[in-house]
C-alpha positions as CSV (number, residue, x, y, z in Angstrom):
1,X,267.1,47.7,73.8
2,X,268.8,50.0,71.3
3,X,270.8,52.8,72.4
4,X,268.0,55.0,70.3
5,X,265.1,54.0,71.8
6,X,266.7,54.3,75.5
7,X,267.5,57.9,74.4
8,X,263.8,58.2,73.7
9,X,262.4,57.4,77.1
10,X,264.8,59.7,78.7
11,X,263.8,62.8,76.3
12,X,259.8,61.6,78.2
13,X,261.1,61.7,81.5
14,X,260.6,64.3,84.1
15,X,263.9,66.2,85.0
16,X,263.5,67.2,88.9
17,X,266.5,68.7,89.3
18,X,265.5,71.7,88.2
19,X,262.1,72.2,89.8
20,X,262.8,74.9,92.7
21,X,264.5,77.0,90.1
22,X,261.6,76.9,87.5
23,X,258.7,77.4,90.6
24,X,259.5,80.9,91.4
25,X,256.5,82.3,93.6
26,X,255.0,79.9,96.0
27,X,250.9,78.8,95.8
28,X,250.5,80.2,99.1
29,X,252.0,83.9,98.6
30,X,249.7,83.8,94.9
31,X,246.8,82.7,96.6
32,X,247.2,85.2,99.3
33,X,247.7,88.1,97.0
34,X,244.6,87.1,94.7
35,X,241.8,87.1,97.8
36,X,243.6,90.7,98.9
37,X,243.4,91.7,95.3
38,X,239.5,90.8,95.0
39,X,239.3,92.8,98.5
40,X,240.5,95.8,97.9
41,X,238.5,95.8,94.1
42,X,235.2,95.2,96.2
43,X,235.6,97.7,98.6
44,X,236.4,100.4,96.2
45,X,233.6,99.7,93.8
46,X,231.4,99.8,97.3
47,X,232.6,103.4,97.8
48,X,231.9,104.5,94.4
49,X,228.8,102.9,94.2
50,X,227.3,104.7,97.6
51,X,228.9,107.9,96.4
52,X,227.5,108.3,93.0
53,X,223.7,107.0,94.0
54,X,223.3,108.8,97.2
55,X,220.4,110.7,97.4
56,X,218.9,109.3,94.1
57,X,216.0,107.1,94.0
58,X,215.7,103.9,93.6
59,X,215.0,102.6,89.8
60,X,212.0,101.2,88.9
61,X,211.9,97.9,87.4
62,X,210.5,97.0,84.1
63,X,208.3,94.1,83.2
64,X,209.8,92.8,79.9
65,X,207.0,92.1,77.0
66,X,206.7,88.2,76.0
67,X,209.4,88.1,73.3
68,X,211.8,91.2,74.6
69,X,215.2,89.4,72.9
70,X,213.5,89.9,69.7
71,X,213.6,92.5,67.2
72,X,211.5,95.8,67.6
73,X,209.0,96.4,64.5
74,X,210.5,98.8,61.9
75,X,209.6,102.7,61.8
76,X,207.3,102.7,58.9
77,X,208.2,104.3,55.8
78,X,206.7,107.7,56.6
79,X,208.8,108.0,60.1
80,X,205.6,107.4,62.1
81,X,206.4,104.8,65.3
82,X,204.3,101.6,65.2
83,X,200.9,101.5,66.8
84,X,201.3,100.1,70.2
85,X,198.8,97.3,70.5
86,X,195.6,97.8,71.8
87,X,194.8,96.7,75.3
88,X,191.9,93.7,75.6
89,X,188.7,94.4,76.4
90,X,187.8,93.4,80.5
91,X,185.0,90.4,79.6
92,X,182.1,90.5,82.3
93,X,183.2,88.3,85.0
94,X,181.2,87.0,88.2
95,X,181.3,89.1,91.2
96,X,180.8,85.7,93.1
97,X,178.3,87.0,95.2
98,X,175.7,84.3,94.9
99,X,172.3,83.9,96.6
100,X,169.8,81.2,96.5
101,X,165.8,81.6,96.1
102,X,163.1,79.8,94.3
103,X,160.5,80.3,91.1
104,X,157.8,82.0,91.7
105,X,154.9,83.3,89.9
106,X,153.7,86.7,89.9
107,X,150.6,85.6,88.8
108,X,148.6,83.0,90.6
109,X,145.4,82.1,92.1
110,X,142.8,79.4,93.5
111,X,139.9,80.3,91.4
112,X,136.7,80.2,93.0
113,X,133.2,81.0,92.7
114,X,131.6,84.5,94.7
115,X,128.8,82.2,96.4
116,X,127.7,78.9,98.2
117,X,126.8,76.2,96.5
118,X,127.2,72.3,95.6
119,X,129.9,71.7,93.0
120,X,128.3,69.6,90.2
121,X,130.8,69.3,87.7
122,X,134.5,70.1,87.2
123,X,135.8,70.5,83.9
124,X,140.0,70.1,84.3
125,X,142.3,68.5,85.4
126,X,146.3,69.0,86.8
127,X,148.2,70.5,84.0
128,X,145.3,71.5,81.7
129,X,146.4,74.6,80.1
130,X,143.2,77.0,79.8
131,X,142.6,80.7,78.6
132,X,141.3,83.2,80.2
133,X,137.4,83.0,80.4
134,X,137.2,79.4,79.9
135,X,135.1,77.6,82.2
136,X,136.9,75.8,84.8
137,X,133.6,73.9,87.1
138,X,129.8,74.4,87.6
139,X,128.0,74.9,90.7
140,X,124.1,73.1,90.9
141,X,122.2,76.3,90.1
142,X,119.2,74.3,90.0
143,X,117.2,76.6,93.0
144,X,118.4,79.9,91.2
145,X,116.5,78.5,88.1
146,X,113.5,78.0,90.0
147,X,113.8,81.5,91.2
148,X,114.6,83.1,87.7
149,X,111.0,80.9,86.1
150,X,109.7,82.8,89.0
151,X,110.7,86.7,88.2
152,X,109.7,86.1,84.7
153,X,106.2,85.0,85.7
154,X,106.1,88.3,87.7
155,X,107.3,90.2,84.5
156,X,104.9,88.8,82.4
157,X,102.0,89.4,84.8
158,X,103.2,92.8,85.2
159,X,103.1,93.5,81.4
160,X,99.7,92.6,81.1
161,X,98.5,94.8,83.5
162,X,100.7,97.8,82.5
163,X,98.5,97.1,78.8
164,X,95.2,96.4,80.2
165,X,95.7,100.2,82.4
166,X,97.3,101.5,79.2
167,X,94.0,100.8,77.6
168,X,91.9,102.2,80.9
169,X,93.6,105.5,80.8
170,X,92.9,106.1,77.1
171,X,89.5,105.1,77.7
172,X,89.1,107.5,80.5
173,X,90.9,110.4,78.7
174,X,88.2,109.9,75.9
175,X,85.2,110.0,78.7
176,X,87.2,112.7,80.4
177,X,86.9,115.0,77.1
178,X,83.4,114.7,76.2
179,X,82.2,115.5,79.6
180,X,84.3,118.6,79.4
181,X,82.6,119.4,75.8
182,X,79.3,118.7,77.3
183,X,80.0,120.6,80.2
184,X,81.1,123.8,78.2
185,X,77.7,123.3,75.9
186,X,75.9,123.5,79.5
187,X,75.0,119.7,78.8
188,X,76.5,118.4,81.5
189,X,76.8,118.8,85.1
190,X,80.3,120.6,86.2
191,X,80.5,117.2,88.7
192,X,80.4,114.7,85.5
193,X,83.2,116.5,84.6
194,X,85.0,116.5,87.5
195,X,84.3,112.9,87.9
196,X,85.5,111.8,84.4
197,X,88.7,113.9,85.3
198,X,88.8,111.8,88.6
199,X,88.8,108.5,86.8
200,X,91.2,109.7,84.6
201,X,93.9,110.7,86.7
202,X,93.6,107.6,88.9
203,X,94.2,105.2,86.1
204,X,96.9,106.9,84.8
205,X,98.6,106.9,88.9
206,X,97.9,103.2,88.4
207,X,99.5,102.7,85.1
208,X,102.0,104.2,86.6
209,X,103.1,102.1,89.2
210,X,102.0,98.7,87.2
211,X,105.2,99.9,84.8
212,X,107.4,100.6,88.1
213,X,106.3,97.3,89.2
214,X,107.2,96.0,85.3
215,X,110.5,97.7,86.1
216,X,111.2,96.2,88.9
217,X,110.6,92.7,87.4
218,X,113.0,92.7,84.9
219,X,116.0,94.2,87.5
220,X,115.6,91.5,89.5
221,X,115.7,89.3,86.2
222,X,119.1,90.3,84.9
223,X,120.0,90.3,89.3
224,X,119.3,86.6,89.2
225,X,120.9,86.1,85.4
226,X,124.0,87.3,87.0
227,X,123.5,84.9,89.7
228,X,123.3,81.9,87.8
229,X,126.2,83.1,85.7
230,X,128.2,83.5,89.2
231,X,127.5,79.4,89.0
232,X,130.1,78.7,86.6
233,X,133.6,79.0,87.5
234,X,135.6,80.7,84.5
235,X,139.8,81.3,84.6
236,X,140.1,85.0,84.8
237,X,143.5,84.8,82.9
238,X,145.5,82.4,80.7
239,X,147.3,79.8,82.7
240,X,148.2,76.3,83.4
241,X,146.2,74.2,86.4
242,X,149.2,73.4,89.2
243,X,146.0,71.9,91.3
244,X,142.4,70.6,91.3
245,X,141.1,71.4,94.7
246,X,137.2,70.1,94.8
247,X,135.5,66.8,93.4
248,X,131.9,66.6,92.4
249,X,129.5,66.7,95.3
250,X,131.5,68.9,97.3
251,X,130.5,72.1,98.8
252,X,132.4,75.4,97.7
253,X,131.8,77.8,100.4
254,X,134.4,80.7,99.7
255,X,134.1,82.6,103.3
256,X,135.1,79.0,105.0
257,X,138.4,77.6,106.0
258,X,137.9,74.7,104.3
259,X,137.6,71.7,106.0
260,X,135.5,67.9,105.5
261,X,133.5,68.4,102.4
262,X,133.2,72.6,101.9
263,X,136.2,73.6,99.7
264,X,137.2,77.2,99.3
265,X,137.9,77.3,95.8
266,X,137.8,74.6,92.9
267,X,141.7,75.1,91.2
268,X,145.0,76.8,91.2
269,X,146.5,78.5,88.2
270,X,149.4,79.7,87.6
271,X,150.6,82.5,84.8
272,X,153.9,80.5,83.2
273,X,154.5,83.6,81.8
274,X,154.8,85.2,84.8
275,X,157.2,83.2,86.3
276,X,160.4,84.8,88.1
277,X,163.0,84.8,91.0
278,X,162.9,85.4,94.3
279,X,166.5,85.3,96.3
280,X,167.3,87.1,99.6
281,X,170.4,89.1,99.5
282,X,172.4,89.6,102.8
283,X,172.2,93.3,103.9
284,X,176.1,93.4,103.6
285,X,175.7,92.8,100.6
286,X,172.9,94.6,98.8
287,X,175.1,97.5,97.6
288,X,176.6,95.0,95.0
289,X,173.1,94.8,93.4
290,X,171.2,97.4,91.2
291,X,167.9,96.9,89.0
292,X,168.8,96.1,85.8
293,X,172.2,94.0,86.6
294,X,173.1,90.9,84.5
295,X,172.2,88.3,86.7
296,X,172.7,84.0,85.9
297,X,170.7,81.5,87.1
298,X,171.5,78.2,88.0
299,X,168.5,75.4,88.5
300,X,169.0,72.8,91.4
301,X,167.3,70.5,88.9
302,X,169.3,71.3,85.5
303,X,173.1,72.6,86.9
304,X,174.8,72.6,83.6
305,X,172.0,75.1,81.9
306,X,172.3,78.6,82.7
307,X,169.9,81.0,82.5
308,X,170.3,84.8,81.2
309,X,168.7,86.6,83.7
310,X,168.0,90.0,85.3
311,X,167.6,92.2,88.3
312,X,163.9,92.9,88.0
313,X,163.6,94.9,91.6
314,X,164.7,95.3,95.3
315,X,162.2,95.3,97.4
316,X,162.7,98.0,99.7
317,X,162.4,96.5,102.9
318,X,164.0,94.0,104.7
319,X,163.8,90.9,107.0
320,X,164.8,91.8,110.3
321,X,164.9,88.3,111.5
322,X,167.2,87.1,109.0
323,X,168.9,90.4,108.0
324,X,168.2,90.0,104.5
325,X,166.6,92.1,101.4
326,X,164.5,90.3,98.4
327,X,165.4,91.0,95.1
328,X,163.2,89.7,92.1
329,X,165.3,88.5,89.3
330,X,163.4,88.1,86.0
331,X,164.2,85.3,83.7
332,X,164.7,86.3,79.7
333,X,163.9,82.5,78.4
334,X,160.9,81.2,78.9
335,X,161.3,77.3,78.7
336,X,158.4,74.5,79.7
337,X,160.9,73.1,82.4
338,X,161.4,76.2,84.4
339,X,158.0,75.7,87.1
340,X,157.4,77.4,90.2
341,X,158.8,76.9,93.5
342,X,161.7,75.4,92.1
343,X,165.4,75.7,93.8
344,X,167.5,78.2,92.0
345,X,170.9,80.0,92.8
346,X,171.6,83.3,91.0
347,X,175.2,84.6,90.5
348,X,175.2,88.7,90.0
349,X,177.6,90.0,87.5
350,X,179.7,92.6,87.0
């Protein structure tokens, strides 16, 4: 090796000679004087700090605004400060209180006739939608015909006679007057006249009563035309048939229970139109509901369509067996699948 290069790794090497000289201050003594350093700067900055906030309160944080790193909006060119923006507006929100009921119909009936008698024809069937006054069944009105031929025959017999006295009486009245010329001209007797006047005013007692009887007659004609009309069974409103109660043959018999082969009434109907809610509402819980509330309704048999609905009315009483108050909750969509005594669950909003 060269004397040059040899020179070169000596230059590299460390000299160790010299190291105590070139230390100075020990790691221990530094160490030590840093950590008493950092103890003294904490306690002081302690002191200060209890001395200068005593007594004040404690500041309130602020929530920082999505965004706070960047730039405020510019003053507009008039000096005005930017609009702050607008708060949103709350959205109506469930108040989760949630009660369960069923569709009902304000409207309903089993329509049946006002008197006895052997059903001879019904005229609908389940689901048959009818309007009011059409004719649902006929009763065998056969005996009440019999009876009606018979009052006419009484009117017309009574007519005639009410004519054949009409014509007595004038008759009379004519007899009646001459004897009471004759009897001024001293003709005749004062008893002729007295007898004609007799004759007269009997007649015209009996024309009398033959129209009362007349009267009478035709009464108890238009009592047993509304008799035979009580034999048809009509829909006293517009509805749809939920149930055909009787068959042909049967006997309706309204003041029964029913039974064998008497029916009370012929079919139910129902007013679709008339359909609502009834829930029960704990009693806890009725101060969360007011007539009029937003209300959504849930069917059992459809739970992904929901209904816009409303508080119709609480009924004021309540259940003291099950502690609960009913509310009526009308529905504002009328739909062919809502029918009654359906499942439902309402939802109340706020």
């Amino acid at each position: 090796m060269s004397d040059d290069r040899r020179d070169q790794l000596r230059s590299l090497s460390i000299d160790r000679s010299e190291g105590p000289a070139r230390q100075g201050v020990s790691w221990p003594v530094l160490a030590g004087a840093i950590v008493l350093s950092a103890a003294l700067a904490g306690g002081a900055a302690w002191f200060l700090t209890r001395s200068d906030n005593a007594g004040a309160p404690a500041p309130v944080p602020v929530a920082e605004a999505p965004g706070a790193g960047s730039a405020l909006p510019e003053a507009s060119s008039a000096g005005a400060p930017a609009p702050s923006p607008a708060a949103p507006a709350r959205a109506p929100r469930a108040s989760g209180l949630v009660a369960s009921g069923y569709v009902v119909a304000r409207r309903q009936a089993t329509v049946s006739a006002e008197i006895t008698g052997r059903i001879a024809d019904v005229l609908v069937e389940e689901g048959a939608r009818v309007e009011a006054g059409d004719v649902l069944a006929l009763l065998d009105d056969a005996r009440a015909q019999l009876e009606l031929d018979l009052i006419e025959s009484q009117i017309a017999a009574a007519s005639a006679r009410v004519q054949s006295l009409d014509v007595q009486v004038r008759e009379a009245r004519r007899v009646s007057d001459r004897a009471v010329q004759l009897f001024e001209r001293e003709i005749a007797t004062d008893a002729a006249r007295t007898a004609a006047e007799a004759q007269l005013a009997s007649l015209q007692a009996q024309l009398r009563a033959a129209q009362a009887d007349l009267e009478s007659a035709r009464v108890r004609q238009t009592s047993q035309l509304d008799l035979i009309a009580r034999h048809t069974v009509r829909a006293p409103f517009a509805g749809v048939v939920i149930a055909k109660n009787a068959q042909v043959g049967e006997i309706l018999f309204p003041g029964s229970a029913g039974g064998g082969f008497t029916r009370t009434g012929v079919a139910t109907l129902v007013d679709m139109d008339s359909l609502e809610i009834e829930v029960d509402v704990n009693e806890g819980q009725i101060q969360r509901v007011s007539p009029g509330q937003r209300v959504e309704t849930i069917l059992d048999a459809y739970p992904d369509w929901r209904i816009a609905s409303r508080v119709e009315a609480i009924i004021p009483t309540a259940d003291r067996s099950r502690a609960t108050i009913k509310v009526r909750v009308a529905l504002e969509e009328r739909d062919a699948r809502i029918l009654p005594d359906m499942a439902a669950r309402v939802t109340f909003i706020e």
